[in-house]
C-alpha positions as protocol buffer text, in pm:
chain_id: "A"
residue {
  index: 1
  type: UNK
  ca { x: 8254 y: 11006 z: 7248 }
}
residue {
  index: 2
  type: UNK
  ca { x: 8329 y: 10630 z: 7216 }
}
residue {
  index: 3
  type: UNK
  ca { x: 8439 y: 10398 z: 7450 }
}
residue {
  index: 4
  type: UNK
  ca { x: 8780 y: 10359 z: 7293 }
}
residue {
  index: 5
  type: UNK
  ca { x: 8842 y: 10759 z: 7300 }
}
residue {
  index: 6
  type: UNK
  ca { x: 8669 y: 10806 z: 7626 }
}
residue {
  index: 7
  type: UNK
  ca { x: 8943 y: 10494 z: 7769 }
}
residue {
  index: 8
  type: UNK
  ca { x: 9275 y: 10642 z: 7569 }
}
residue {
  index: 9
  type: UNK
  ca { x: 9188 y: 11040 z: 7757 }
}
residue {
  index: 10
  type: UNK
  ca { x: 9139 y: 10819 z: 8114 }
}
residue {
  index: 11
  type: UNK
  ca { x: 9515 y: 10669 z: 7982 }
}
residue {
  index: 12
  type: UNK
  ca { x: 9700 y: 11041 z: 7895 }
}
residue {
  index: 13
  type: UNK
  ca { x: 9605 y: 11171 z: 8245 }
}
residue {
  index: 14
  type: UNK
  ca { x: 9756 y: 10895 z: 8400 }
}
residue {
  index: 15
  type: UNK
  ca { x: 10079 y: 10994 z: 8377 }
}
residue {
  index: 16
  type: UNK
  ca { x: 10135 y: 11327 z: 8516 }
}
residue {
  index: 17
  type: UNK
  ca { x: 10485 y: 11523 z: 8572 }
}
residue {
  index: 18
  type: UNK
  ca { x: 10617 y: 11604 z: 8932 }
}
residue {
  index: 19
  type: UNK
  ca { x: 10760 y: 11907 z: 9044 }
}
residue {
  index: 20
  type: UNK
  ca { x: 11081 y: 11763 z: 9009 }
}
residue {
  index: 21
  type: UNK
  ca { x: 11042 y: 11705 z: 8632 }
}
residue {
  index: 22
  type: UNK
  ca { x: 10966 y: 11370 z: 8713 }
}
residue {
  index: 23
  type: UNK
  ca { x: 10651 y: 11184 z: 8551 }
}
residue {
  index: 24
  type: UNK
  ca { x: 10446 y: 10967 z: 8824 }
}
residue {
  index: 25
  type: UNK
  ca { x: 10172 y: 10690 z: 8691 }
}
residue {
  index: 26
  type: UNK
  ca { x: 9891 y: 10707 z: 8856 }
}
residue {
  index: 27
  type: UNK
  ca { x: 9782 y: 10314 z: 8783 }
}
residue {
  index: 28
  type: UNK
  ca { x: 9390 y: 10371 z: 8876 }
}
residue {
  index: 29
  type: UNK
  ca { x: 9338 y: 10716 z: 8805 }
}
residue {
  index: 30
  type: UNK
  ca { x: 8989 y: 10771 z: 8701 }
}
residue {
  index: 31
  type: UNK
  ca { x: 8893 y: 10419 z: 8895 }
}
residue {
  index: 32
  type: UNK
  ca { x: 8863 y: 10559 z: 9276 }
}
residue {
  index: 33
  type: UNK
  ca { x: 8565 y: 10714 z: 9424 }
}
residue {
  index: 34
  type: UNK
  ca { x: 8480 y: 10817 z: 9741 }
}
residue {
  index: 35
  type: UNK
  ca { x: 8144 y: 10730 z: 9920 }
}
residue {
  index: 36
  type: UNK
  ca { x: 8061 y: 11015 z: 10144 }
}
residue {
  index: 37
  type: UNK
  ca { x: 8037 y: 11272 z: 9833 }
}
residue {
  index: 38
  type: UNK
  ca { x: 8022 y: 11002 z: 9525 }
}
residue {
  index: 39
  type: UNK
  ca { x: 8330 y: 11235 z: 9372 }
}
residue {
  index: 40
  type: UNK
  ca { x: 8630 y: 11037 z: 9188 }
}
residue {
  index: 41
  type: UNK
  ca { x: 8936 y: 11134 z: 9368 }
}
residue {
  index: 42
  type: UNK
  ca { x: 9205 y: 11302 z: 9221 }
}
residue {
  index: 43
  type: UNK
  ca { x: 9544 y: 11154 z: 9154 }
}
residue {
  index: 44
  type: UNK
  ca { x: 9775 y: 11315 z: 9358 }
}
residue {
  index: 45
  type: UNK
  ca { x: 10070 y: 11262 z: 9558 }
}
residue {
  index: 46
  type: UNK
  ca { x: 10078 y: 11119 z: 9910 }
}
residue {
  index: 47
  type: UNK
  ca { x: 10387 y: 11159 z: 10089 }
}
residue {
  index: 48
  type: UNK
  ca { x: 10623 y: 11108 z: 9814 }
}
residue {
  index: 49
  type: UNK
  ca { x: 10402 y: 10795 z: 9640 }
}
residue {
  index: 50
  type: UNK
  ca { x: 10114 y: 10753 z: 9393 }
}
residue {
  index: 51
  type: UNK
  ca { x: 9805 y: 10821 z: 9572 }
}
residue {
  index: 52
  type: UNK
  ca { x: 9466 y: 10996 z: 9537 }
}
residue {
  index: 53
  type: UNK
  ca { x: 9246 y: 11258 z: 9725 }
}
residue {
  index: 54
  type: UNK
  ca { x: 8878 y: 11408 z: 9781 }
}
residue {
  index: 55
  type: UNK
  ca { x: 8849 y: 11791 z: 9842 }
}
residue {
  index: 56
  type: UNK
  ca { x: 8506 y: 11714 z: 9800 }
}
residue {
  index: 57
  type: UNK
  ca { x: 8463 y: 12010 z: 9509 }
}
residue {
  index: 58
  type: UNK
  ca { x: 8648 y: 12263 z: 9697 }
}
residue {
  index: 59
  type: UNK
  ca { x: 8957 y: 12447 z: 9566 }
}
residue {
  index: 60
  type: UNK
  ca { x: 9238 y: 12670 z: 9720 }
}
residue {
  index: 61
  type: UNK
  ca { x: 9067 y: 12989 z: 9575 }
}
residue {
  index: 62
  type: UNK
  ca { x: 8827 y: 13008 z: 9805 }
}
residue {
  index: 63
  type: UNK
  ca { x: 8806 y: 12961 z: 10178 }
}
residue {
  index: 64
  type: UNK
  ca { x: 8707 y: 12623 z: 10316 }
}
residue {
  index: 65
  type: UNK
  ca { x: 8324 y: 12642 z: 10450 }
}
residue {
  index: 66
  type: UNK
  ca { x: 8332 y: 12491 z: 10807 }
}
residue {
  index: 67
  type: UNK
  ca { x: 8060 y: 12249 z: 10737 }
}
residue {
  index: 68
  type: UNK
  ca { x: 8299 y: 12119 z: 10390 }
}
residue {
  index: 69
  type: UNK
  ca { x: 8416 y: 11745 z: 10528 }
}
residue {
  index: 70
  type: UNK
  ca { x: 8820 y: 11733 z: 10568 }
}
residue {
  index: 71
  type: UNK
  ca { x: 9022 y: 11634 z: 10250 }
}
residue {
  index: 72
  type: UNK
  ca { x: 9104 y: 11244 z: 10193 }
}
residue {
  index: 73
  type: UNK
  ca { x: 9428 y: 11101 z: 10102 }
}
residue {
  index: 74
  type: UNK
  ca { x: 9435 y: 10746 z: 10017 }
}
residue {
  index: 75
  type: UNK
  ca { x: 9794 y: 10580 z: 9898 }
}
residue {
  index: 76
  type: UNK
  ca { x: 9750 y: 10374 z: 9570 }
}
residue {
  index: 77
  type: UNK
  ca { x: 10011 y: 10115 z: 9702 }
}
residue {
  index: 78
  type: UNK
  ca { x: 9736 y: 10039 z: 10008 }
}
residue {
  index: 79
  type: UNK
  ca { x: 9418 y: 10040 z: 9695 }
}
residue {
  index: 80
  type: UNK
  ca { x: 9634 y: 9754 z: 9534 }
}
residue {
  index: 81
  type: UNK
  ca { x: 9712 y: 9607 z: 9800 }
}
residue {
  index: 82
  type: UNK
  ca { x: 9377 y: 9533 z: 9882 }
}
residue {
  index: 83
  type: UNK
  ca { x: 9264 y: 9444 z: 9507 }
}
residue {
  index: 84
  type: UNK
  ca { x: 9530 y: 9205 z: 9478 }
}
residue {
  index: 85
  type: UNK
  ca { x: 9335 y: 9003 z: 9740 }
}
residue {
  index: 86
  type: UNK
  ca { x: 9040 y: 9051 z: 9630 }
}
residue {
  index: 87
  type: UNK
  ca { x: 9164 y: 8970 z: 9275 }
}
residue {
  index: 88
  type: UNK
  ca { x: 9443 y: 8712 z: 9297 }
}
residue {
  index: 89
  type: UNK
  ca { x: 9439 y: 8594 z: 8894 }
}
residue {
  index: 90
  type: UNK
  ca { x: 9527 y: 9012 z: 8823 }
}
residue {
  index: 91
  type: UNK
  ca { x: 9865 y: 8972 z: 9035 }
}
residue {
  index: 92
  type: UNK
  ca { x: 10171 y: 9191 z: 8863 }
}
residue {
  index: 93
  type: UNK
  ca { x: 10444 y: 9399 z: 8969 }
}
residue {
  index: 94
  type: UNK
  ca { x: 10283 y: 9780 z: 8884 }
}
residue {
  index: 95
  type: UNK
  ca { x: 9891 y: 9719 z: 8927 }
}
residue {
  index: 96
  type: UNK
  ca { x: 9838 y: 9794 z: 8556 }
}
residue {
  index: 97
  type: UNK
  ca { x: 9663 y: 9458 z: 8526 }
}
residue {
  index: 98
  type: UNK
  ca { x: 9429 y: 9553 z: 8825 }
}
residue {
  index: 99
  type: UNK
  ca { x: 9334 y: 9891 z: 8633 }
}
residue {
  index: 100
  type: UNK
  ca { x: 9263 y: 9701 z: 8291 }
}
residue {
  index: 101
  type: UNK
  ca { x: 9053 y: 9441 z: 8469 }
}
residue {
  index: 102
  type: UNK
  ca { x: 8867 y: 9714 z: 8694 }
}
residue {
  index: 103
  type: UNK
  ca { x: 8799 y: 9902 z: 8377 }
}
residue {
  index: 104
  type: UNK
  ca { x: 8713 y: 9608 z: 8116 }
}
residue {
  index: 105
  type: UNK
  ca { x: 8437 y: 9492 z: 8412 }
}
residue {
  index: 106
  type: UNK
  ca { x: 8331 y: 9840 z: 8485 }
}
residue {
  index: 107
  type: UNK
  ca { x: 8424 y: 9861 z: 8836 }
}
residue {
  index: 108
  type: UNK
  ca { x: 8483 y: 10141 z: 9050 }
}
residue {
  index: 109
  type: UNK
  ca { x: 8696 y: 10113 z: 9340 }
}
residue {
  index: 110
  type: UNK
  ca { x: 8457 y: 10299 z: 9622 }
}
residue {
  index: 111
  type: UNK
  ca { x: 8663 y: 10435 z: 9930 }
}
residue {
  index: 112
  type: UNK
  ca { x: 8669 y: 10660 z: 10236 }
}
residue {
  index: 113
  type: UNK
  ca { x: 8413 y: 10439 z: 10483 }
}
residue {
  index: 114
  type: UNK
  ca { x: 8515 y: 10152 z: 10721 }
}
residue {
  index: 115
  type: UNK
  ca { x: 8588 y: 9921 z: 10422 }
}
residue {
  index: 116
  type: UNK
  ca { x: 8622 y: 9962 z: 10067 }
}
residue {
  index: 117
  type: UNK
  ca { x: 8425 y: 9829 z: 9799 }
}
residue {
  index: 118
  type: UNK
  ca { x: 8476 y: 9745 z: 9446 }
}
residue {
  index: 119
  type: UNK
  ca { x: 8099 y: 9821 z: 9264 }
}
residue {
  index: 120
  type: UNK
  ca { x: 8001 y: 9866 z: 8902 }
}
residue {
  index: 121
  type: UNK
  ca { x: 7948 y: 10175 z: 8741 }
}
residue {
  index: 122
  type: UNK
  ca { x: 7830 y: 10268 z: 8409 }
}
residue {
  index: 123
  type: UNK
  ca { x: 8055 y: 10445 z: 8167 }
}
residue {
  index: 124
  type: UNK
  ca { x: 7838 y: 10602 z: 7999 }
}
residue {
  index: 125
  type: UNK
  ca { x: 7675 y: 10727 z: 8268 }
}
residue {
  index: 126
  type: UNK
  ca { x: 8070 y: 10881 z: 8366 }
}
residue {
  index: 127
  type: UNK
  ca { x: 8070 y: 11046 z: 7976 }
}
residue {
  index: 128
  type: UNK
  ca { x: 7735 y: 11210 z: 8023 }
}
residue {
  index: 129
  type: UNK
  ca { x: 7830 y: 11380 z: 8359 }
}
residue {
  index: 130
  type: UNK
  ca { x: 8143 y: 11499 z: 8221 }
}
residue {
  index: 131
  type: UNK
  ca { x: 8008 y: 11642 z: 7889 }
}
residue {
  index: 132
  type: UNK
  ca { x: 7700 y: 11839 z: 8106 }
}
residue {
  index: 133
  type: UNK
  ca { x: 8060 y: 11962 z: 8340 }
}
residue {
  index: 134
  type: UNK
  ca { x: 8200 y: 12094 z: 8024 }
}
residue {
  index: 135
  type: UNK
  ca { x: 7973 y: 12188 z: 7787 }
}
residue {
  index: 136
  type: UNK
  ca { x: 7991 y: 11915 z: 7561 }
}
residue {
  index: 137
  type: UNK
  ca { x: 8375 y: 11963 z: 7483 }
}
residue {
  index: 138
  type: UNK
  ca { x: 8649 y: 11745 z: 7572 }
}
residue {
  index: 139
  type: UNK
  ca { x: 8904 y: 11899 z: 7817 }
}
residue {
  index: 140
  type: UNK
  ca { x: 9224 y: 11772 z: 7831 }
}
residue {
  index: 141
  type: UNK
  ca { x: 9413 y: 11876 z: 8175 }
}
């Protein structure tokens, strides 16, 4: 898959409907990862707002093992927050400007220890992973 495909699939989950029929943007969906487990969070809502969280591979089918870490919830409004610091020239209203710069320079947002960092990451690296996951076939969600 090229870069330009692999970018446009990261852009259609993005936006995701509520359950109140609703669509929420999810600004830096496929950009936040979390260090304990090295798993990109999912975006998901956080009290009402844009946000993302770790269940560190575990779904609701199953039980949770005792010895599975505690889910994390991290508000994208507190991730931009702290990028706009870091990254004053990427200032605007929704954080879209943040994402594209994060994702032209290959950074991943990392998150979940006593600070976050903002690290590289290789794309390619990100397709690879994903096609082993699947088979080889694209899976749109």
């Amino acid at each position: 898959m090229d870069e330009a495909t692999f970018l446009a699939i990261q852009g259609m989950r993005a936006a995701r409907p509520t359950k109140y029929g609703g669509t929420r943007t999810y600004v830096l969906a496929g950009l936040v990862q979390y260090q304990l487990c090295g798993r990109r969070l999912d975006s998901h809502g956080v009290n009402g707002r844009p946000g993302y969280r770790c269940r560190h591979g575990h779904t609701s089918a199953r039980n949770r093992p005792p010895e599975l870490a505690k889910n994390v919830y991290v508000r994208e409004d507190h991730l931009l927050d702290d990028l706009r610091t870091r990254f004053p020239e990427t200032t605007d209203e929704d954080g879209s400007t943040i994402a594209e710069y994060l994702r032209t320079n290959c950074l991943t947002i990392s998150c979940g220890g006593p600070t976050q960092e903002v690290k590289p990451y290789d794309p390619q690296l990100i397709r690879t992973a994903a096609a082993e996951a699947t088979g080889g076939q694209l899976l749109l969600l």
